[in-house]
C-alpha positions in Angstrom: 0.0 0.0 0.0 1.6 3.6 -0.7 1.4 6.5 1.8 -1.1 8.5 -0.5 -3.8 5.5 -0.2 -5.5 4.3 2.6 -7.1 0.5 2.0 -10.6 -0.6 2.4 -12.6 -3.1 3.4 -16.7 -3.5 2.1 -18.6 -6.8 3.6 -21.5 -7.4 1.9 -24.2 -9.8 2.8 -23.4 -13.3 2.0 -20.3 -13.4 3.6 -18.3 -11.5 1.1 -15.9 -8.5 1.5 -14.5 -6.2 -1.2 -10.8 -4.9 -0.6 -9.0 -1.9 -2.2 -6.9 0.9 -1.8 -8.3 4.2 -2.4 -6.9 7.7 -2.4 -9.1 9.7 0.2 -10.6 6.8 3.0 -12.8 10.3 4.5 -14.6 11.1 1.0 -15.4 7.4 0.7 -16.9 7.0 4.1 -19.1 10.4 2.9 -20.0 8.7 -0.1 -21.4 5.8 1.5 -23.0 8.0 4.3 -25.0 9.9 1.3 -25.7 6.9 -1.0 -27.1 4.9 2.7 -28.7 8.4 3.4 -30.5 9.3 -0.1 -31.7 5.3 -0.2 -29.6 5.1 -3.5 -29.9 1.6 -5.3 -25.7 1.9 -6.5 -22.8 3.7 -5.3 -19.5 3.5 -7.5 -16.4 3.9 -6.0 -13.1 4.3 -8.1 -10.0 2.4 -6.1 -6.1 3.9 -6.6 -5.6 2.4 -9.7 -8.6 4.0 -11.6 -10.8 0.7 -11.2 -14.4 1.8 -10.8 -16.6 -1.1 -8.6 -20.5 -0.5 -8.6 -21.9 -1.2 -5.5 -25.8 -2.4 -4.4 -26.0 0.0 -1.4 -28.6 -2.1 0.0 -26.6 -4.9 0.4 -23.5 -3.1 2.1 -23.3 -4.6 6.0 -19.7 -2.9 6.8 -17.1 -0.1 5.6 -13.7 -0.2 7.3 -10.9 2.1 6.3 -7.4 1.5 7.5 -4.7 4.0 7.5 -3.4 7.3 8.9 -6.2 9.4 7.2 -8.8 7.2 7.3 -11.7 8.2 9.7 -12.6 4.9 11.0 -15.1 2.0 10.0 -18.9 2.6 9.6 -21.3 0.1 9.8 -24.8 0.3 9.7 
């Protein structure tokens, strides 16, 4: 992992998990917050590498984000 990413961690339900490094950990975790918040049916998130994953916000059960700027996990 470089110093400019902070890695993350998405469990869905099912059992599965998503992992990837990303840029900025904090506007990730206000992403999620708004898609969770606006009851948005996909969230897209685009890792350090330019990779873009599409997510089903209803099925997110965790966010962690590890890392010096990271903000800390939300789960809901």
């Amino acid at each position: 992992m470089s110093d400019d990413t902070v890695k993350v961690r998405i469990g869905l339900e099912g059992a599965r998990e998503l992992e990837f490094d990303v840029d900025d950990g904090d506007s990730l975790i206000k992403a999620v917050e708004t898609a969770v918040g606006k009851d948005e049916a996909l969230l897209w998130v685009t890792d350090a590498r330019g990779d873009r994953h599409g997510l089903a916000v209803g099925k997110i059960a965790f966010v962690q984000v590890e890392g010096e700027k990271a903000a800390g996990g939300v789960g809901f």
